[in-house]
C-alpha positions in Angstrom: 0.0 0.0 0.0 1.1 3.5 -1.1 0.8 7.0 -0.6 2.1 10.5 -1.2 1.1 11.7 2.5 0.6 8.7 5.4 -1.6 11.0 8.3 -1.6 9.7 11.2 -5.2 10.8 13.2 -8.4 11.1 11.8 -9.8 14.0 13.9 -10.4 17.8 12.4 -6.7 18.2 11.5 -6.0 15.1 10.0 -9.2 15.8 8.2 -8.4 19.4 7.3 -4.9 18.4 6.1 -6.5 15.5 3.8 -8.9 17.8 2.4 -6.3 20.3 1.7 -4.2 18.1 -0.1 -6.3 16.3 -2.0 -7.8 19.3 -3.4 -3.9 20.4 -4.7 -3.8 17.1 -6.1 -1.7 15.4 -3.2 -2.8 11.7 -2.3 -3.2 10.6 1.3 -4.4 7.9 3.6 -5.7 8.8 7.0 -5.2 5.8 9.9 -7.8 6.5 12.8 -7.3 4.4 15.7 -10.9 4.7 16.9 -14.1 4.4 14.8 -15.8 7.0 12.8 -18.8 7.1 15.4 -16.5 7.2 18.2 -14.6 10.7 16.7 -18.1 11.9 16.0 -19.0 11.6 19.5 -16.2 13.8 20.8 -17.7 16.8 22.5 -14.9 19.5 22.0 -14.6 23.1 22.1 -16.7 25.6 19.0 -14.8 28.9 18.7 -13.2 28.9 15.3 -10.8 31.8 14.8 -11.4 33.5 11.7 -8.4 31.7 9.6 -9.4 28.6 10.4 -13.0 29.9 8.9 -10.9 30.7 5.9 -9.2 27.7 5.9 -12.2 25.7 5.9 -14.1 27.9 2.6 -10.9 27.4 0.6 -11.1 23.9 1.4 -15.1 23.4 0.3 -16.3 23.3 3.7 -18.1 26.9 3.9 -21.7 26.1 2.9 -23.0 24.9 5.9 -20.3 26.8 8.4 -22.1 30.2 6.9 -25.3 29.0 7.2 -25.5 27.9 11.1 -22.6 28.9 12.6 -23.4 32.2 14.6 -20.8 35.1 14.3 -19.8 36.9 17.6 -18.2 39.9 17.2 -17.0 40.1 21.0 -17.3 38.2 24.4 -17.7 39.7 28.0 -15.1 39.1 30.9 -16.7 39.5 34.6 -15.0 39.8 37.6 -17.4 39.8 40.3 -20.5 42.1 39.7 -17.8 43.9 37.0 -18.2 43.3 33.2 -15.8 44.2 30.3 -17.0 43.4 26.9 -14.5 42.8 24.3 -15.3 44.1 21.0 -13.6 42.4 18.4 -15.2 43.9 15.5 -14.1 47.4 16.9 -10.6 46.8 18.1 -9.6 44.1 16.0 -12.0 44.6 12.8 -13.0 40.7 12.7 -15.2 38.2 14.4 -14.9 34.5 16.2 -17.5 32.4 14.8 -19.0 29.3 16.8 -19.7 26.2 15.3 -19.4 22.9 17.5 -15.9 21.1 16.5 -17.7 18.0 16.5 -19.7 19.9 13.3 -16.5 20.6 11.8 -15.1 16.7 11.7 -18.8 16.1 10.4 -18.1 18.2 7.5 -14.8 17.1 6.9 -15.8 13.2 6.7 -18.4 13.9 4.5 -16.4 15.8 1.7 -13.9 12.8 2.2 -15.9 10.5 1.7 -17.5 12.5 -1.6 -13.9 12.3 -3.0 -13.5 8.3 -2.5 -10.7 9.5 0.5 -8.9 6.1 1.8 -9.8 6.1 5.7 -8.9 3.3 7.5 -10.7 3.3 11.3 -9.6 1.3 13.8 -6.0 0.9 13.3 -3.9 -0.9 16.2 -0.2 -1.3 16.8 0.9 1.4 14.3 4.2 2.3 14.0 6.6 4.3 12.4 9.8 4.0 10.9 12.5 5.4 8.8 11.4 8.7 9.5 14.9 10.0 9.5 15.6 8.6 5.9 14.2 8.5 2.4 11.5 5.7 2.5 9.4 6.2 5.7 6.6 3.5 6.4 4.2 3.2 8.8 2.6 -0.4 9.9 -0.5 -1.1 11.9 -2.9 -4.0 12.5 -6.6 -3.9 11.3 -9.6 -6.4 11.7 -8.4 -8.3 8.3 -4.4 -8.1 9.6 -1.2 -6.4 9.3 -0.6 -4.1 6.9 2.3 -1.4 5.9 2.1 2.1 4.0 4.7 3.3 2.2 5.1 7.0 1.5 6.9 10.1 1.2 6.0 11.5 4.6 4.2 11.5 7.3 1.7 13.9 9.1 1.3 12.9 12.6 -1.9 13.9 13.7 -3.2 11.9 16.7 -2.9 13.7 19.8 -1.5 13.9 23.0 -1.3 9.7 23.6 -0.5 9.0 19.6 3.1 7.6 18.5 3.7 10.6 16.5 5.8 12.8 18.6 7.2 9.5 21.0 8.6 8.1 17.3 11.1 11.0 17.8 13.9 9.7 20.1 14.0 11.9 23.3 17.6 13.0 22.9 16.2 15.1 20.2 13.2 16.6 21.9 12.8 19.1 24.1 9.2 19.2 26.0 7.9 21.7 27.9 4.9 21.3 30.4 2.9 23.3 33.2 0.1 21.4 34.5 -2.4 23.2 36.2 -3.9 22.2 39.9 -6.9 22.5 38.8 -9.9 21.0 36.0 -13.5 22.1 34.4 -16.6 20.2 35.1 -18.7 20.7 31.7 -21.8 20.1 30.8 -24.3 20.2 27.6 -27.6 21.2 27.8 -30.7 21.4 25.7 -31.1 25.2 27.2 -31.1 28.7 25.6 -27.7 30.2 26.3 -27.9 32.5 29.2 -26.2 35.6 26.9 -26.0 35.8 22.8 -21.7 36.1 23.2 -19.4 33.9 25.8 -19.0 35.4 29.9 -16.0 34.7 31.0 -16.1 34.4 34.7 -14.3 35.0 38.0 -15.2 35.2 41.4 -14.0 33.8 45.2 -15.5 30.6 44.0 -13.8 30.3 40.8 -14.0 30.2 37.3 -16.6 29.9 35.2 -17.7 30.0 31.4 -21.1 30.4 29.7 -20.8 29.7 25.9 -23.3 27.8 23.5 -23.0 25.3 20.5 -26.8 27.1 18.8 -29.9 28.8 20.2 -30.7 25.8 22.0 -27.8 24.1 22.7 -25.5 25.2 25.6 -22.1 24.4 26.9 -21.1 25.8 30.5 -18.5 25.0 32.9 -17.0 25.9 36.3 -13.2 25.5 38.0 -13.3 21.8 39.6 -10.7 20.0 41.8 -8.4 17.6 39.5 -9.5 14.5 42.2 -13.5 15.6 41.4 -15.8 13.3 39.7 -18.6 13.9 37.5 -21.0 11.9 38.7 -20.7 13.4 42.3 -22.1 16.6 40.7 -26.3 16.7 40.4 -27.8 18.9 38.1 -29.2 21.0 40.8 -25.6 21.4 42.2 -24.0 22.4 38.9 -26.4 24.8 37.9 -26.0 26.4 41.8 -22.5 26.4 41.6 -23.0 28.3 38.5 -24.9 30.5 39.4 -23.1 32.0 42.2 -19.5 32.4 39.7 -21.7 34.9 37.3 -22.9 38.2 37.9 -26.4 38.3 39.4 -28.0 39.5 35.9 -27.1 36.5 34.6 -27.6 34.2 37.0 -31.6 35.9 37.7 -32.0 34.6 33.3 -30.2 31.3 33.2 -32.3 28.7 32.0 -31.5 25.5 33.4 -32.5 21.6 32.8 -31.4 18.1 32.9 -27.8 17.8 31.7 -27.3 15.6 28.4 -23.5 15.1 28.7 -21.1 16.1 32.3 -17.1 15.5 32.0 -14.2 17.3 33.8 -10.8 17.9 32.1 -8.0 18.6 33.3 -5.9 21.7 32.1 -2.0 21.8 30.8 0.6 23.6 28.3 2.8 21.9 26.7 4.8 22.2 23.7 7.5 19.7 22.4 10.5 21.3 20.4 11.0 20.7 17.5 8.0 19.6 15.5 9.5 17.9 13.0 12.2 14.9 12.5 13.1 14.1 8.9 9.9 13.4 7.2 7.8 13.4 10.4 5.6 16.6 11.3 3.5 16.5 13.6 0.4 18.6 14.3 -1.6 20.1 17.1 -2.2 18.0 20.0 0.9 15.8 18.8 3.0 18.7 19.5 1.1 20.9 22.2 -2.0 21.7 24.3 -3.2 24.8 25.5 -5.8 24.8 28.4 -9.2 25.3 26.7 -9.5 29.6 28.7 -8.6 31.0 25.1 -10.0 28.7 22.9 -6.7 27.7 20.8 -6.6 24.4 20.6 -8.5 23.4 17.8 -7.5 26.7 16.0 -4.1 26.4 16.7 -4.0 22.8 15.3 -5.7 24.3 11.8 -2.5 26.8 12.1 -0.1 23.7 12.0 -2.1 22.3 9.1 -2.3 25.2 7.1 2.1 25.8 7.6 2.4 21.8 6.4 0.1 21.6 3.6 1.6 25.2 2.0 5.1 23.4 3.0 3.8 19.8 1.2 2.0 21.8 -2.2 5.4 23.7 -2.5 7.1 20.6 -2.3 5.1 18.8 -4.9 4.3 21.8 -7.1 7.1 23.6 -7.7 10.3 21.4 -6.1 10.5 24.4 -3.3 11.3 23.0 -0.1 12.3 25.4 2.2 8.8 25.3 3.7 9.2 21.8 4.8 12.6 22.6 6.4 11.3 25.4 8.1 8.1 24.2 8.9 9.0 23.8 12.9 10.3 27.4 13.4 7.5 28.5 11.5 4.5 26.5 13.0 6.2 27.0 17.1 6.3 31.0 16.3 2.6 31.3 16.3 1.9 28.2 18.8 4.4 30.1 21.8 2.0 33.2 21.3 -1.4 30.8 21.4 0.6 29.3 25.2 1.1 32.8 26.1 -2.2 33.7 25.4 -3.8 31.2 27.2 -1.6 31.1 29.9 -2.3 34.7 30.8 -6.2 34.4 30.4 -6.4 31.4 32.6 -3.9 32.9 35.0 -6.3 36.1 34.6 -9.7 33.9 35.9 -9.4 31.5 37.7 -8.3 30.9 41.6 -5.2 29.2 41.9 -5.1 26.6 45.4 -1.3 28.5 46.7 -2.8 32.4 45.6 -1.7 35.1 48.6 -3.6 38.1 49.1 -1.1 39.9 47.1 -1.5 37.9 44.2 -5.4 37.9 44.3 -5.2 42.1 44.4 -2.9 41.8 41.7 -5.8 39.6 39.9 -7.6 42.9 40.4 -5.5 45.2 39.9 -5.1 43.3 36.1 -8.7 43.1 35.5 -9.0 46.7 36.9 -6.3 48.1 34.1 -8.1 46.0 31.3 -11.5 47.5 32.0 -9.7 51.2 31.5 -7.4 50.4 28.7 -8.3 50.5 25.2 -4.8 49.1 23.9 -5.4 45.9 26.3 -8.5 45.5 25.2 -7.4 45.6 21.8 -4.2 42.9 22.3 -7.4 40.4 23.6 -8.9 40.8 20.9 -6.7 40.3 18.5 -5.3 37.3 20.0 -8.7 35.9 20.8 -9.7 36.6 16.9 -6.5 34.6 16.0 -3.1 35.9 14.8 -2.4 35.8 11.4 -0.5 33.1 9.7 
């Protein structure tokens, strides 16, 4: 079996990179480890930055994206009984628009599937070798038994756990990592969102966050203990919890009612330096993870795919490949400023177990200066829009 491309994942940027490829006349094969219900059943983040929007027209996908996804054009902050709203439209002349992830990956498997795309699910044992050489392969076990693809790289795509970034050896790897003492409890609900844009919340209690997959689907969390369980949380509980982290307008509107899905995850950075090793590149969660406060890690994944297939159609097109040698530096550029970014809103929001009174009054003092500041409102924006590629 034979490829141009062997990706490794079959989740939005494995899907995104297929797409992109195919459509510049590149063949791939996508492995998936799980099935194609299982990925479908994945209930991830819905803020797309306005690149990856981009990304996603030039690659066929806009139809349906323009038709439900719902625009916002800023998000509000609270701290307390205070609220800054961040106009995006004003201070950084663009919009976020939300549309569930799990939407996304639907879209992408179905204009797969419309171009006869080779995706293989449930893929076991894969490995990866001669990487660092002219012939890389990959081999993996299926229901009908092993099998090997041959290609000319290899795009490794499968998250945090895959065998993507461990096929690097460690000597050459440098990984970086701050976990965070601290998770979300999250839960969908068939409810009205309580406001048309995202709150962002703080208060004594914690963190919170309203946001919304559509008019009638909504997505809330609050700032859990990592040893917390799900099922030790009621309805009734979550939604009082809630409503004690927001500001009292909100909490007086909030439509509650039975919860359709509950899960906590935890929160981490990491990056692992370089992304690349011969004709291995990995993408998002292969390489880092943001904690979920400034909504970069599915839009920082589509940043990764849209460096390696410019780097790939160069390659194929014209014979260029300094975009494949420099896809690392290039792709880690942007990702450090999506870890910065997030770093500093979660810092911003939520309450940290070891916090002294000094550092809570400088929590204040923060928030204070971004409610005054134009320019600081402007730098949230424009990071929370997404920097350019």
């Amino acid at each position: 079996m034979r490829t141009q491309v062997a990706i490794i994942g079959g989740g939005p940027s494995g899907l995104l990179l297929s797409q992109t490829l195919h459509r510049a006349g590149i063949d791939t094969v996508v492995l998936e480890r799980r099935s194609k219900a299982h990925v479908l059943s994945r209930i991830r983040a819905g803020v797309l930055e306005r690149g990856l929007v981009a990304q996603l027209e030039d690659a066929g996908l806009g139809a349906r994206l323009q038709r439900e996804g719902q625009p916002h054009d800023g998000t509000v902050l609270a701290h307390g009984e205070r609220e800054i709203r961040i106009d995006f439209a004003r201070h950084a002349a663009a919009h976020v628009t939300v549309y569930g992830q799990t939407e996304v990956t639907r879209d992408l498997y179905r204009a797969r599937e419309a171009m006869d795309a080779r995706l293989i699910f449930e893929v076991e044992d894969v490995v990866i070798t001669g990487a660092d050489g002219p012939s890389p392969e990959v081999s993996f076990q299926t229901a009908e038994g092993a099998r090997t693809l041959a290609c000319d790289y290899i795009a490794g795509c499968d998250g945090f756990h895959g065998v993507s970034r461990k096929t690097i050896p460690q000597t050459l790897r440098q990984d970086y990592e701050k976990v965070y003492p601290f998770g979300w409890l999250g839960v969908l609900s068939e409810t009205p969102p309580v406001h048309d844009e995202l709150i962002y919340a703080t208060s004594a209690l914690g963190f919170a966050l309203c946001s919304m997959r559509n008019p009638t689907l909504s997505r809330y969390y609050i700032q859990c203990r990592l040893d917390d369980r799900p099922e030790a949380w009621s309805d009734d509980a979550f939604w009082d919890a809630l409503r004690r982290r927001i500001p009292a307008a909100y909490a007086e509107t909030l439509v509650t009612g039975p919860t359709i899905e509950k899960s906590i995850a935890p929160l981490r950075s990491f990056v692992t330096e370089p992304m690349q090793w011969g004709r291995l590149f990995l993408c998002g969660d292969a390489a880092h993870i943001v904690p979920p406060t400034g909504a970069k890690g599915l839009n920082t994944a589509a940043s990764d795919v849209y460096y390696l297939s410019q780097a790939l159609i160069g390659h194929y097109k014209d014979g260029d490949d300094a975009g494949l040698r420099g896809y690392s530096d290039r792709a880690l550029a942007r990702v450090w400023k999506a870890e910065r970014f997030s770093w500093w809103m979660t810092r911003l929001l939520h309450r940290f177990p070891d916090q002294t009174a000094f550092d809570l009054k400088m929590q204040e003092a923060e928030v204070a200066f971004l409610s005054e500041s134009e320019p600081a409102q402007a730098v949230l924006a424009e990071n929370y829009v997404g920097l350019p590629y």
